[in-house]
Backbone as a printed PyTorch tensor [residue, N CA C, xyz], in Angstrom:
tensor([[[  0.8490,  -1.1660,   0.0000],
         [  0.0000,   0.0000,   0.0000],
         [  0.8970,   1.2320,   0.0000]],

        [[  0.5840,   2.0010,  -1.0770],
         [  1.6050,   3.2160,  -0.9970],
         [  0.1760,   4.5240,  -0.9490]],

        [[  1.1010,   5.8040,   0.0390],
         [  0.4290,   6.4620,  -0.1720],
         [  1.0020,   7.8590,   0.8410]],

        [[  0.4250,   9.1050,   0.4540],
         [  1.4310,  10.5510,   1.0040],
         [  0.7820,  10.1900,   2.5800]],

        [[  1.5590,  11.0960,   3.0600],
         [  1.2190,  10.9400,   4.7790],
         [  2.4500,  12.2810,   4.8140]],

        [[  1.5760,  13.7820,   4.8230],
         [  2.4270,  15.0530,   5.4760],
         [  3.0930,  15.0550,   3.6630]],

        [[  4.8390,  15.4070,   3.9270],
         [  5.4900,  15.6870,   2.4890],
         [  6.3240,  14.3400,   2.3290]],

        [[  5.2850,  13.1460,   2.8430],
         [  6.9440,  12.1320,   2.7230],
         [  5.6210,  10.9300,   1.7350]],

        [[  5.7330,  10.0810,   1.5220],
         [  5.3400,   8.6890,   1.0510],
         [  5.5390,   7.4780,   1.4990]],

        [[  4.8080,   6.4920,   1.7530],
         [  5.0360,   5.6150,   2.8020],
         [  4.0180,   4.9240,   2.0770]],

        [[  5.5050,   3.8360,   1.6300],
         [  4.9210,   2.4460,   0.8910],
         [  5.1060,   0.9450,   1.8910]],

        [[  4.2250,   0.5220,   2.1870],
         [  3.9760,  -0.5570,   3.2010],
         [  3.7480,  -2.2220,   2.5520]],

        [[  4.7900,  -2.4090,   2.1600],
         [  4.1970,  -4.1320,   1.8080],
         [  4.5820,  -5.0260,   2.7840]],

        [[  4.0040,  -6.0260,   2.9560],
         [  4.5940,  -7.4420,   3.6310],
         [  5.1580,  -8.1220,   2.6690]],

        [[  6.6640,  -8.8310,   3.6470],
         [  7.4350,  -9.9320,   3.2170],
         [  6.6880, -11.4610,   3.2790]],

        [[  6.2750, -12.1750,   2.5460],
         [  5.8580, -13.5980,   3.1100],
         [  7.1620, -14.0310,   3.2820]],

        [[  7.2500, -14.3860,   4.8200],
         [  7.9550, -15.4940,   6.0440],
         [  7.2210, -16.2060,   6.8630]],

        [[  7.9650, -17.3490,   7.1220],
         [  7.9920, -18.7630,   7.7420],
         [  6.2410, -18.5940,   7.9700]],

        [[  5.4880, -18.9070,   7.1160],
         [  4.0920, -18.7730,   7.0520],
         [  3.5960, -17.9950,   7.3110]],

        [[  3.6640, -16.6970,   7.2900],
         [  3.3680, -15.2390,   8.0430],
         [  3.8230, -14.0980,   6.6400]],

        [[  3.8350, -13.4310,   7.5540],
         [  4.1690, -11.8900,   7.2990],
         [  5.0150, -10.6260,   7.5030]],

        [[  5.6990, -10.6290,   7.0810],
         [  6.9640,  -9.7120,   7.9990],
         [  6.4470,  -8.2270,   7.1240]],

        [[  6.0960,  -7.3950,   8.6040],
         [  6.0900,  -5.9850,   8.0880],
         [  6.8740,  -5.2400,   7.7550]],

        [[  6.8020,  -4.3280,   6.6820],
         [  8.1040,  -3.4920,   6.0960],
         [  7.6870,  -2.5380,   5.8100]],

        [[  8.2150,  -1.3270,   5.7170],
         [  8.0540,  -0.0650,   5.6500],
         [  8.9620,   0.6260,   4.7450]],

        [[  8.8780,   1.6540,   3.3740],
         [  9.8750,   2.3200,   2.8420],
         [  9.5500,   3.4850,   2.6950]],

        [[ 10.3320,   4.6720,   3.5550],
         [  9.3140,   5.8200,   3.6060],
         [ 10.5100,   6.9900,   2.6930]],

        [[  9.7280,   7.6950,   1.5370],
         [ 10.6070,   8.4090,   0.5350],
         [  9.8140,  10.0810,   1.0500]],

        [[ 11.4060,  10.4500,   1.0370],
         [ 10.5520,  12.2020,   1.0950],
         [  9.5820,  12.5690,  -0.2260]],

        [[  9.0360,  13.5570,   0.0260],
         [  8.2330,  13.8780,  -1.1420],
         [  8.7810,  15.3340,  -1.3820]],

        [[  7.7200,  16.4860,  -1.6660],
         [  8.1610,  17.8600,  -1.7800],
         [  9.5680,  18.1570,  -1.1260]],

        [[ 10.3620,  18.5580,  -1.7170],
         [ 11.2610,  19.1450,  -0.4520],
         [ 11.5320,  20.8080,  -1.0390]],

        [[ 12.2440,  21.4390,   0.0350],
         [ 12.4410,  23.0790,  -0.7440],
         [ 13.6220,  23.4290,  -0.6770]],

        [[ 14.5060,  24.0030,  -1.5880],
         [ 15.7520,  24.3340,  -1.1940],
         [ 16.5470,  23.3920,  -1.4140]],

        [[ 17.5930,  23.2520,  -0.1330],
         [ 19.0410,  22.5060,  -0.4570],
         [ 18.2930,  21.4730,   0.3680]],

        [[ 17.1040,  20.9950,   1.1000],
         [ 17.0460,  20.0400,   2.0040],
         [ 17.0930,  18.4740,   1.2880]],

        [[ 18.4740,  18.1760,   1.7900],
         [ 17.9900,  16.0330,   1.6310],
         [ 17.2870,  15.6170,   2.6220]],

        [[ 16.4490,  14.8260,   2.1120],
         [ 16.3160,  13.8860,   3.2180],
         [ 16.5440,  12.3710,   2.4530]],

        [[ 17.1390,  11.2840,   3.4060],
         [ 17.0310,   9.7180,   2.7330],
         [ 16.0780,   9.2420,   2.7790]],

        [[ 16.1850,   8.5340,   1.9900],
         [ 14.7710,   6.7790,   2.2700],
         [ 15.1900,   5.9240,   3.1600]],

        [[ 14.1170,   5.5910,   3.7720],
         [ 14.3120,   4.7010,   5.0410],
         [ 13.7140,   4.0150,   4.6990]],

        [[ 14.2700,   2.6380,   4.7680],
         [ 13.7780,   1.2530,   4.6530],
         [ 13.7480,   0.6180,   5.6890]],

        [[ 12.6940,   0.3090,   6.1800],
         [ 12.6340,  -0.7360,   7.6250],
         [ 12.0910,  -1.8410,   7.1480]],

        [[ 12.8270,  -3.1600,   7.5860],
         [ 12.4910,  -4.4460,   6.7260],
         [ 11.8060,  -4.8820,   8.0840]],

        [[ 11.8910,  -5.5210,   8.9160],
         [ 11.7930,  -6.3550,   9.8290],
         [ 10.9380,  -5.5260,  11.2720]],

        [[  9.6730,  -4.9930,  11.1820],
         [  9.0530,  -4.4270,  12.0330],
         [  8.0360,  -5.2720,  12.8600]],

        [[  8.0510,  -6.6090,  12.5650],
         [  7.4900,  -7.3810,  13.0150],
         [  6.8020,  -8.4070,  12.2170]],

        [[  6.3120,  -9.7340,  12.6220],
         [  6.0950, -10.9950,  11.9080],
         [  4.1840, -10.9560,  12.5390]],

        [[  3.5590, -11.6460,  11.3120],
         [  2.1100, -11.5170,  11.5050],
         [  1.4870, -12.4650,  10.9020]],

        [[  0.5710, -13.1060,  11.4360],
         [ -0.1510, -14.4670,  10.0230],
         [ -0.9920, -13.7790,   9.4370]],

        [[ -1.4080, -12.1700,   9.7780],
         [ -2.1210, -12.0950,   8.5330],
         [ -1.6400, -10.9600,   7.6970]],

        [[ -1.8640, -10.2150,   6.2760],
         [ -1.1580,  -9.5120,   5.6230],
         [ -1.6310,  -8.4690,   5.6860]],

        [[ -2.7350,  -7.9930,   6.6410],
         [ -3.6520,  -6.9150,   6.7590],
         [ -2.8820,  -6.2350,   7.3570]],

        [[ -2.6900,  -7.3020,   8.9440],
         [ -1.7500,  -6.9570,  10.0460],
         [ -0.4550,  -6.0320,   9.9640]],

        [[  0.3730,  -6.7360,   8.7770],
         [  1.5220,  -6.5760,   8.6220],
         [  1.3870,  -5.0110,   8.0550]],

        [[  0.7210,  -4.6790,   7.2350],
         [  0.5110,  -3.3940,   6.4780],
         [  0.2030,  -2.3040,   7.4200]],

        [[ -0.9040,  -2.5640,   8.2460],
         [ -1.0940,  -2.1130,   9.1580],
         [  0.0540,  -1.4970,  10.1350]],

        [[  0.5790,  -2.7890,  10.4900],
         [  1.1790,  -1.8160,  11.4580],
         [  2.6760,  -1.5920,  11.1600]],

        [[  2.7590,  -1.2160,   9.8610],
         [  3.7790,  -0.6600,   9.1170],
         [  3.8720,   0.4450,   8.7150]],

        [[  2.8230,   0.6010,   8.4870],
         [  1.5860,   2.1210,   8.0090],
         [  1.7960,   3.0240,   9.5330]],

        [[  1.2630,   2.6010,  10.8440],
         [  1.3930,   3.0030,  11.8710],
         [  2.9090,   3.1420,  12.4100]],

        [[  3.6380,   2.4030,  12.1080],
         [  5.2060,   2.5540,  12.5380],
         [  6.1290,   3.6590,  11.3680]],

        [[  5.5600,   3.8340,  10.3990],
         [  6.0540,   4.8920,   9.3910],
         [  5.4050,   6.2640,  10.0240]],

        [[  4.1880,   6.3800,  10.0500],
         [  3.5360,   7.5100,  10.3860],
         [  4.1850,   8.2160,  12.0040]],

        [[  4.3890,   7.1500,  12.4330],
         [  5.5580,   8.2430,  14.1300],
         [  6.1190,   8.3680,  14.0730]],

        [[  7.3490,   7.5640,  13.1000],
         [  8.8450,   7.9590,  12.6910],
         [  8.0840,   9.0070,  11.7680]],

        [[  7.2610,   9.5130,  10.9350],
         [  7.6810,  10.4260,  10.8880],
         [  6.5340,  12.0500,  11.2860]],

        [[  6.3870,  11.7760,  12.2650],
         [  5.5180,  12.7470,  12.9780],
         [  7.0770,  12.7580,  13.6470]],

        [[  7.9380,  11.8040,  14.6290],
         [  8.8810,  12.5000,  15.0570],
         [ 10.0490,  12.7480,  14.4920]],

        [[ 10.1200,  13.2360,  13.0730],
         [ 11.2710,  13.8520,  12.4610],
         [ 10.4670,  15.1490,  12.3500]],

        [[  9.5180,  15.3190,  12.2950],
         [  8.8410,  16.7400,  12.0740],
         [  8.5720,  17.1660,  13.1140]],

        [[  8.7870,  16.5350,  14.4420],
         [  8.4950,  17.3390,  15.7880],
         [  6.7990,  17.3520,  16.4710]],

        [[  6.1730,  16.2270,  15.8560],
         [  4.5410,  16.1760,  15.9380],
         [  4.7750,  15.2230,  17.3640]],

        [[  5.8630,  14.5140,  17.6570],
         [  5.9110,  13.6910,  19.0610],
         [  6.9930,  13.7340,  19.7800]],

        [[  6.9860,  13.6380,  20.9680],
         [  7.7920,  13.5770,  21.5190],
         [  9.0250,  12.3470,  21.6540]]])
């Protein structure tokens, strides 16, 4: 599942493992202004799930606080 969240993109698929699901996360800046980089972060291994809903899910949710806290939305 890909989709914007703020100025970044956050594409969420599951890995099929050992009968499950391994959640993954690849989150790409979007707009930027000026001289700003930012990298892509790839998080492979956010957790294992039997179902693939799961896995998206809470990949989707583990992208979205990493990046509320690069923007200062959490503590």
């Amino acid at each position: 599942m890909r989709f914007q969240y703020r100025r970044w993109t956050i594409n969420a698929t599951p890995d099929i493992s050992d009968g499950g699901f391994r959640a993954h996360a690849r989150i790409s800046p979007g707009m930027l202004s000026g001289e700003e980089y930012l990298p892509v972060i790839d998080q492979a291994d956010l957790g294992h799930f039997s179902r693939e809903a799961l896995a998206v899910e809470h990949a989707i949710n583990w992208a979205m606080i990493w990046i509320d806290t690069q923007e200062g939305e959490r503590p």
